[in-house]
C-alpha positions as CSV (number, residue, x, y, z in Angstrom):
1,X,11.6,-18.8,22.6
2,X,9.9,-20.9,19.8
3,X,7.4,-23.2,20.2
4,X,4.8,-25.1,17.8
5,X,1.3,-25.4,19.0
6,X,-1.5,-27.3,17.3
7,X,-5.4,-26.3,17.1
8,X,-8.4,-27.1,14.7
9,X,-9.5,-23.7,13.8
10,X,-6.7,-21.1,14.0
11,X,-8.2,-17.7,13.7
12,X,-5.9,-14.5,13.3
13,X,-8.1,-11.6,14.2
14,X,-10.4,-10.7,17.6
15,X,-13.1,-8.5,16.2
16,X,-16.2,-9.5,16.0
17,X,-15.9,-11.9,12.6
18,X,-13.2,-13.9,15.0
19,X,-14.4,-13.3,18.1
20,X,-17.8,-14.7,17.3
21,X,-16.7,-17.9,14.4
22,X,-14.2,-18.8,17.8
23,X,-17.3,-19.2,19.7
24,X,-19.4,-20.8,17.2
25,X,-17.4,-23.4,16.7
26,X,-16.0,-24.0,20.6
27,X,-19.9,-24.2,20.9
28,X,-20.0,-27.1,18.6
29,X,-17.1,-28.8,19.8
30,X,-14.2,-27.9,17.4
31,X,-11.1,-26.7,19.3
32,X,-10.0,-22.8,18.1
33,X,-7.5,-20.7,18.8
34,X,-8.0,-16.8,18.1
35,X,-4.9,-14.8,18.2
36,X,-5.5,-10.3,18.6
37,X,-2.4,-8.7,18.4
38,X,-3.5,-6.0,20.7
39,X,-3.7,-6.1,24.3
40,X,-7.6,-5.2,24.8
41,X,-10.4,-4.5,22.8
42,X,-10.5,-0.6,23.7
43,X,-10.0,1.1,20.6
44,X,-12.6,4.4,20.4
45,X,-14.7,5.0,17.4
46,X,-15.4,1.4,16.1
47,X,-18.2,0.3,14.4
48,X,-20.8,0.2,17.7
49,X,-24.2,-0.1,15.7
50,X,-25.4,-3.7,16.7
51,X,-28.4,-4.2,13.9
52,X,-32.0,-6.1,14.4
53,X,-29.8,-9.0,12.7
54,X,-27.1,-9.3,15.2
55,X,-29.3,-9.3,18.4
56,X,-31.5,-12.3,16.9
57,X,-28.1,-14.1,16.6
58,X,-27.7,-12.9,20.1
59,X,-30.9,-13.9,20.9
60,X,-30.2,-17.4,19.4
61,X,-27.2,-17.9,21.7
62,X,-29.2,-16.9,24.6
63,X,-26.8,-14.1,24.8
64,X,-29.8,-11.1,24.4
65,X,-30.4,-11.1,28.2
66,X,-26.4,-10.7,29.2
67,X,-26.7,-7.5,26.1
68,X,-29.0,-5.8,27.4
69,X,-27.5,-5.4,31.2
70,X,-24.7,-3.3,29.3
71,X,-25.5,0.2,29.3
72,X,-26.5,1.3,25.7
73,X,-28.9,3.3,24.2
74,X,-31.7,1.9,21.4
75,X,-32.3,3.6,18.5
76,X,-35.9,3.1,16.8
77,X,-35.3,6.4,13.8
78,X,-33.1,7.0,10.8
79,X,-33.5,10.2,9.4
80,X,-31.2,11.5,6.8
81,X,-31.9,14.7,5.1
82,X,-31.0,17.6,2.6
83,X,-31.9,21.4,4.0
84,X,-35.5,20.7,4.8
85,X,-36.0,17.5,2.1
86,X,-36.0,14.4,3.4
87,X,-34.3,11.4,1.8
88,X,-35.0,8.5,4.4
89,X,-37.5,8.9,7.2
90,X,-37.7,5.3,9.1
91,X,-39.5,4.3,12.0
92,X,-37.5,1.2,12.7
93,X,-40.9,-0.3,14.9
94,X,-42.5,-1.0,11.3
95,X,-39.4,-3.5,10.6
96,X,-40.4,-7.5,10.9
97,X,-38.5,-9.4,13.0
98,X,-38.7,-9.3,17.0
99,X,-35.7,-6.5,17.5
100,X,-37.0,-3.1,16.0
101,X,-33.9,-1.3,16.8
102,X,-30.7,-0.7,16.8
103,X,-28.2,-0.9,19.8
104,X,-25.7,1.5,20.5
105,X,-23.1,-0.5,22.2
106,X,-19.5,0.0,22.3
107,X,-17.6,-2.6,20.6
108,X,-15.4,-3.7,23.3
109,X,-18.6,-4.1,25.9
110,X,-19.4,-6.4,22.5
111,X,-16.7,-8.8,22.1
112,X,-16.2,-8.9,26.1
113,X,-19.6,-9.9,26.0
114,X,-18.7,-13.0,23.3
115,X,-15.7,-14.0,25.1
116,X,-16.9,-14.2,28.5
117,X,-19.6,-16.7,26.7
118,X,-16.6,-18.5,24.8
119,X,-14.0,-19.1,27.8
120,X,-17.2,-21.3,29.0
121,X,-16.2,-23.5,26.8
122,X,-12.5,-25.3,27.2
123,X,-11.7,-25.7,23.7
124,X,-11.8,-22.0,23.2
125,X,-8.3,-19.5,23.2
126,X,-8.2,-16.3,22.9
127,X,-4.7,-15.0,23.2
128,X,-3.9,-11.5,23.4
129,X,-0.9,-9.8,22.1
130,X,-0.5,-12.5,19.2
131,X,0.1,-10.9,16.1
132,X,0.1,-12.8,13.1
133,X,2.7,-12.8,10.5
134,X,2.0,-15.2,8.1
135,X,0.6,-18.5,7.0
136,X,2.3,-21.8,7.6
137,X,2.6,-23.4,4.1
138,X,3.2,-26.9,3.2
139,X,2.5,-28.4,-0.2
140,X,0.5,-25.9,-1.2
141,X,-1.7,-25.4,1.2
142,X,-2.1,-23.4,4.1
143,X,-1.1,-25.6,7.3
144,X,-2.0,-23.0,10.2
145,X,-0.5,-19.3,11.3
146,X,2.8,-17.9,12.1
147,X,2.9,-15.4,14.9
148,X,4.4,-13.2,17.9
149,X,4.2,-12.4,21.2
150,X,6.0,-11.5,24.0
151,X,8.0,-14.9,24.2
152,X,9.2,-14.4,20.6
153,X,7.9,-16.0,17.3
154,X,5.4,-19.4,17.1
155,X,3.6,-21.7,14.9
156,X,0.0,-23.0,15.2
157,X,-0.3,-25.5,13.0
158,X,-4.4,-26.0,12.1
159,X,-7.1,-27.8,9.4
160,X,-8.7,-24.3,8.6
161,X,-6.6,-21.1,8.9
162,X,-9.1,-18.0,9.0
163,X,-8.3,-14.3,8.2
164,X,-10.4,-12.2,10.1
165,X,-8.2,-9.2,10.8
166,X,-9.5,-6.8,9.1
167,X,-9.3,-4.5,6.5
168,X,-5.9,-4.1,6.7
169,X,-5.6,-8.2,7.1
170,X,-1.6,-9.0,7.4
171,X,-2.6,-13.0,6.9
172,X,-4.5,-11.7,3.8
173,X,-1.9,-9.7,2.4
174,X,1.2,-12.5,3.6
175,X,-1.1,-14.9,1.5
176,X,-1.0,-13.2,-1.5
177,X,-5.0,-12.3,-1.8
178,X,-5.4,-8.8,-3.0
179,X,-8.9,-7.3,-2.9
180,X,-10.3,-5.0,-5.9
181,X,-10.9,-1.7,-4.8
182,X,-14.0,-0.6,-5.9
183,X,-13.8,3.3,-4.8
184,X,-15.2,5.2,-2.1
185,X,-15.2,9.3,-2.9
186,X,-14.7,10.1,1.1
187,X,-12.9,10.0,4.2
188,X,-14.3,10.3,7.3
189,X,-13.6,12.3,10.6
190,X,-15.1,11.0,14.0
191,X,-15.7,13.2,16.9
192,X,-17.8,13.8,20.4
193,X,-20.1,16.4,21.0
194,X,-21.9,16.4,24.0
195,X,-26.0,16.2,23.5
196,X,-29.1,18.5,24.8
197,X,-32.0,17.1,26.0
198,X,-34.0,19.2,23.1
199,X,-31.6,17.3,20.7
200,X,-33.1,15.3,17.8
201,X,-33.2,11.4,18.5
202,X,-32.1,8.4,16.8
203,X,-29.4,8.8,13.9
204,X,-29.4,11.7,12.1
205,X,-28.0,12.7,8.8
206,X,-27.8,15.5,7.0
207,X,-26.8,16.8,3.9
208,X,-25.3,20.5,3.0
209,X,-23.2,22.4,0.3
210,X,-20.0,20.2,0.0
211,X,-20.4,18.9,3.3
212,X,-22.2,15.9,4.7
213,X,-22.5,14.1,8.4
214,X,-24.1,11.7,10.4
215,X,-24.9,12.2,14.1
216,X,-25.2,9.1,16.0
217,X,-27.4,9.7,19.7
218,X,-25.3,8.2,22.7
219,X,-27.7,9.3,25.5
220,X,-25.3,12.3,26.8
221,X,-23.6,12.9,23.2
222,X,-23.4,12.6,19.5
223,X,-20.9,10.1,18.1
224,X,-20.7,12.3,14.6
225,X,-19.1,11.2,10.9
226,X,-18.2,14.1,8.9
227,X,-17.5,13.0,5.3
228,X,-14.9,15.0,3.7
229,X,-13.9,14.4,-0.1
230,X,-11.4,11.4,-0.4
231,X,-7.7,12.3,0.5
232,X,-8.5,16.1,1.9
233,X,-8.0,15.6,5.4
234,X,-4.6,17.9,4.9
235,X,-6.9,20.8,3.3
236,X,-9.6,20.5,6.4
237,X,-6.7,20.8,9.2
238,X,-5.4,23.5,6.7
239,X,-8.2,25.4,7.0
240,X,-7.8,25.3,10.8
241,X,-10.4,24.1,13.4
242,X,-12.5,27.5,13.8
243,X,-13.2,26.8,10.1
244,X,-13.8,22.9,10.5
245,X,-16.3,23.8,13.4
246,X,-18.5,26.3,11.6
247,X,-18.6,23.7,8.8
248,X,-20.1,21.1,11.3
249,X,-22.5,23.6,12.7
250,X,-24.0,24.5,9.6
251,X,-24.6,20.8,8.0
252,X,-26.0,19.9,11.9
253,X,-26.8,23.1,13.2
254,X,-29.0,21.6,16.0
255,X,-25.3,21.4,17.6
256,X,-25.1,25.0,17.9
257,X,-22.6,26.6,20.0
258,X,-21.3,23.4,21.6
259,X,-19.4,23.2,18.5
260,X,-17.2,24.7,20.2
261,X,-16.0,21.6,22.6
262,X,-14.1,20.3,19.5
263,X,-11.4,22.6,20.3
264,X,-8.1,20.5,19.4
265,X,-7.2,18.0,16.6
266,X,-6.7,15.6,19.0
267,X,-10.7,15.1,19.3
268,X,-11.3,14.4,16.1
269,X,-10.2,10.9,14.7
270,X,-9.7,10.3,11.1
271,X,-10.9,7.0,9.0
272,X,-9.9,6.5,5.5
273,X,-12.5,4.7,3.8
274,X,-12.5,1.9,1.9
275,X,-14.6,-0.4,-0.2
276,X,-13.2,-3.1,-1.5
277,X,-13.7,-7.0,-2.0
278,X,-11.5,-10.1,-2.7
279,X,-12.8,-12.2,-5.8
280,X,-11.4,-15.6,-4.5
281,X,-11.9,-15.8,0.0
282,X,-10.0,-19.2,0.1
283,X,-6.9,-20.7,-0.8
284,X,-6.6,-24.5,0.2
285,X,-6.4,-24.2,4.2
286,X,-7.2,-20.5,4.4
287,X,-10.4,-18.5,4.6
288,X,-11.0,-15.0,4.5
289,X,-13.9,-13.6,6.1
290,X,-15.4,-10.2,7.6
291,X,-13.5,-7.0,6.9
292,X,-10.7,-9.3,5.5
293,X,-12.8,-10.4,2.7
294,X,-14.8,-7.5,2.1
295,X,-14.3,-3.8,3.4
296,X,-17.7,-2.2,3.8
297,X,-18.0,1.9,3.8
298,X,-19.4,3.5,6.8
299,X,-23.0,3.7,4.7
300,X,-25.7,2.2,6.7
301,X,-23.4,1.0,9.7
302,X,-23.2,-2.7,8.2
303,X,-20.1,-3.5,8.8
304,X,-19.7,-4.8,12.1
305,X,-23.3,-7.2,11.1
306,X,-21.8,-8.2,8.1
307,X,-18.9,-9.7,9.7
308,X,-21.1,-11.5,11.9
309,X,-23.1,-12.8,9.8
310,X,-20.4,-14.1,7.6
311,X,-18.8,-15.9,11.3
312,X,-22.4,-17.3,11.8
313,X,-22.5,-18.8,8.1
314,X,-18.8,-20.1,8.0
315,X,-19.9,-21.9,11.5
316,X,-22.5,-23.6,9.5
317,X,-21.0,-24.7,7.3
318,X,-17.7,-26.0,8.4
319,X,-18.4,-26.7,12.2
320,X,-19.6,-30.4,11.4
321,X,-16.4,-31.0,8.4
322,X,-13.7,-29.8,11.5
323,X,-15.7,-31.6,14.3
324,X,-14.7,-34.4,12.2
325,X,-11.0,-33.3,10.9
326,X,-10.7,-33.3,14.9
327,X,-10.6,-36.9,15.2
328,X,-8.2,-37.7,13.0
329,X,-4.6,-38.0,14.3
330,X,-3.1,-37.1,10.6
331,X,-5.3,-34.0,10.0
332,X,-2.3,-31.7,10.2
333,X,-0.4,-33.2,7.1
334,X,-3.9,-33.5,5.2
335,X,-5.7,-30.3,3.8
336,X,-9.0,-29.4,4.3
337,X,-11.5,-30.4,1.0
338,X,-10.7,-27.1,-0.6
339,X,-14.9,-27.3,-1.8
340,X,-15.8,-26.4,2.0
341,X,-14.1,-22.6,2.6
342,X,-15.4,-22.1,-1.3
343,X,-19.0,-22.7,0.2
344,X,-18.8,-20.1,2.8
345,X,-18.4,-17.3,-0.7
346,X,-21.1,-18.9,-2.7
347,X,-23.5,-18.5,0.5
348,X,-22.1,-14.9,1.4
349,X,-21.5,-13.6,-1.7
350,X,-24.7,-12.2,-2.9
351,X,-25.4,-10.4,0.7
352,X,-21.8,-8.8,0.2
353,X,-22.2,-7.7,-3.2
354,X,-26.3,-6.7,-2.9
355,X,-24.8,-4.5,0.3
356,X,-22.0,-3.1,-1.5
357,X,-23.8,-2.0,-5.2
358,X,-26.2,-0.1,-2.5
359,X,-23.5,1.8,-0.9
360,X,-21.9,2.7,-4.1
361,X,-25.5,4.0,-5.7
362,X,-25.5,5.8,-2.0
363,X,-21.5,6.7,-3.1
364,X,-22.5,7.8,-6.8
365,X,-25.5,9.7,-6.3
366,X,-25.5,11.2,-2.4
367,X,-22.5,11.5,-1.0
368,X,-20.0,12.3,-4.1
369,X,-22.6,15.4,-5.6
370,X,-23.0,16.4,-2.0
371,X,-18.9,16.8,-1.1
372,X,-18.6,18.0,-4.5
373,X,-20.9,21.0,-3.7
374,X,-24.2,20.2,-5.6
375,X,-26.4,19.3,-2.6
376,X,-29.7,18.6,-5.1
377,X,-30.4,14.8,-5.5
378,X,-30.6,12.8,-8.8
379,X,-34.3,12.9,-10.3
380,X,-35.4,9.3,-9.5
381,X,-34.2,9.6,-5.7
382,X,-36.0,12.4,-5.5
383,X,-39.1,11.9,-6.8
384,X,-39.4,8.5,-3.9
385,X,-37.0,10.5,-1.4
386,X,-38.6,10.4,2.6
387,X,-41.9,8.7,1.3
388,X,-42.8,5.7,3.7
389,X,-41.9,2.7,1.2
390,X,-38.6,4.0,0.3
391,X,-37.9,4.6,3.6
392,X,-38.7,1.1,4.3
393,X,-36.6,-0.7,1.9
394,X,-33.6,1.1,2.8
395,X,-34.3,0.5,6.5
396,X,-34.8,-3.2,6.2
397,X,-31.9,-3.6,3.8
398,X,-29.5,-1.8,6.5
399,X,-30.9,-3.9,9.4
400,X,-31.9,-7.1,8.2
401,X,-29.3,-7.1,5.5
402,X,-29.4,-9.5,2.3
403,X,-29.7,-13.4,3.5
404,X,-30.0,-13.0,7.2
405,X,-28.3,-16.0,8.7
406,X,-29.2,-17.9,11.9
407,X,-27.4,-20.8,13.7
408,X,-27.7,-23.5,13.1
409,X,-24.8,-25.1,14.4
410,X,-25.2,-27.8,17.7
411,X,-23.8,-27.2,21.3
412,X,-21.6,-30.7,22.1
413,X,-18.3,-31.0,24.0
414,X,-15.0,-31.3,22.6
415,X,-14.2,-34.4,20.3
416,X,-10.7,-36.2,21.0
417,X,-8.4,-37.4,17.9
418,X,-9.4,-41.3,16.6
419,X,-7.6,-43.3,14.6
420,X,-10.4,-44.1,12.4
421,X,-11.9,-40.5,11.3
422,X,-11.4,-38.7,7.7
423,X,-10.4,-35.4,7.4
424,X,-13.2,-32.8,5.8
């Protein structure tokens, strides 16, 4: 069965750049429609590090009260080291700002969290098992999404289509918007292992000879990232898992034998990393944001606050322009003012590239000498490596990020279509 549905805001994506622009703009009036082609949120080892800039936006929505009753653990220390140097030593209580921390929550408990807020508000969908397949187009302009579910193929016909599926974004790609790769020398794998109460706290990474890892504290385990050198995930299983776990107990060897508990393939997930960007985000109708716009690397955990961020500025900017396209009764055969999506760059483009030239200095001078078996940093990095000011920056950079945003935009009820309204 086909049928053609209409919204203001069609959004093709349900992670946390749709998830929380759907409930920005229901919030401010401007009917939405999110489409996830899965059937729930819980997919394991996703981006769970909520950042000091995401629970202020929390906070904003009145939201941090409703976070906190989900079990999660706080982390207030970065440490990151090579043998016994250290490169960042941060004591996240010295960072401005009212949230000092970072929250460790998984990423379903997250988005449940936003759209149990949003389904408060009746102009907000969220439809599960929708996956897009491609942009309505009508004189050159993008008019709204194609997509499937269980009833068969649909159209949702919209003012502003948005791309926030990620970094493997099908609306992106069906649109024709390629990103520029920009390199990334690793992979990563992503495993459990459970934690001792003599454990280290906080995140911890360390550096050894051709091997590098981060070790993320969960309470009762370690969510770990191993980093192995970009397209050798056939040479690691190669080597076989006895070999894999003596690697991981000698670049963490706080783990000791519990090592050991990784004891199939199964347990260990792989991620290939990217990091990439698109020049243009917008074609008339369409916007890319999040993931789709610009894939992040695992460096700093910034990803999942970038994409919010870039929902938070997109809803300031374009929440009043669609409360408006709303009222008008011809907005479907009239395209958005194309200078309104191309705002939403201008305003995140300098976060997303200032975050990005830092993970590829991180990339360059870190993580490729590491994997490439030269452990010893650059000079310059370590001559300013673990002292209290470096440490600083880099902590405030990762938490705060570049151009925090904040909402802005008002809480008001739906607006009905009138005869007499403009579009844009």
């Amino acid at each position: 069965m086909t049928r053609t549905e209409t919204t203001t805001c069609a959004i093709s994506g349900g992670g946390p750049a749709g998830i929380m622009l759907g409930l920005l703009l229901a919030r401010a009036g401007v009917e939405v429609v999110v489409l996830e082609k899965h059937g729930d949120f819980l997919r394991d080892f996703r981006g769970d590090t909520v950042h000091p800039s995401t629970l202020q936006i929390l906070d904003e929505l009145g939201l941090i009260d409703e976070l906190e009753r989900i079990p999660h653990r706080n982390i207030d220390r970065l440490a990151i080291g090579a043998g016994e140097q250290a490169i960042v030593n941060a004591d996240l209580a010295h960072l401005p700002g009212r949230y000092r921390h970072i929250a460790m929550i998984p990423q379903w408990d997250f988005l449940t969290l936003l759209t149990d807020h949003a389904d408060h508000y009746p102009n907000f969908t969220l439809r599960m098992n929708a996956e897009a397949l491609g942009p309505i187009e009508q004189d050159g302009a993008v008019r709204g999404i194609r997509y499937r579910d269980a009833d068969g193929e649909h159209e949702l016909r919209a003012v502003l289509t948005v791309a926030a599926d990620g970094r493997h974004s099908t609306l992106r790609e069906a649109a024709g918007m390629v990103p520029a790769d920009l390199g990334a020398p690793m992979d990563a794998l992503w495993l459990r292992v459970s934690r001792a109460d003599e454990d280290p706290e906080g995140l911890n990474g360390r550096i050894g000879t051709g091997a590098m890892a981060a070790a993320i504290d969960r309470g009762s385990y370690w969510q770990i990232a191993y980093l192995i050198p970009k397209g050798g995930i056939d040479e690691v299983r190669a080597a076989g898992l006895e070999r894999f776990r003596q690697n991981l107990r000698d670049v963490l060897p706080f783990l000791g034998e519990r090592v050991s508990e990784v004891d199939d393939w199964e347990k260990v997930a792989f991620l290939k990393i990217g990091l990439n960007r698109l020049t243009s985000w917008h074609r008339p109708g369409l916007l890319a944001i999040g993931d789709a716009a610009h894939t992040m690397t695992p460096v700093g955990g910034v990803g999942i606050n970038l994409a919010v961020q870039d929902a938070v500025a997109t809803a300031n900017l374009l929440a009043d322009p669609l409360y408006r396209a709303q009222a008008d009764p011809g907005r479907f055969t009239k395209t958005l003012n194309p200078r309104l999506p191309a705002r939403v760059q201008r305003r995140r483009w300098i976060p997303t590239v200032g975050t990005q030239a830092v993970q590829r200095i991180v990339q360059k001078q870190v993580i490729s000498r590491a994997l490439g078996s030269d452990p010893s940093l650059p000079p310059l990095i370590s001559m300013v490596a673990g002292t209290p000011a470096w440490s600083h920056v880099i902590a405030r950079i990762m938490m705060h990020g570049i151009l925090p945003e904040h909402v802005r935009t008002p809480e008001r009820p739906a607006r009905s279509a009138e005869p007499t309204a403009p579009v844009g």
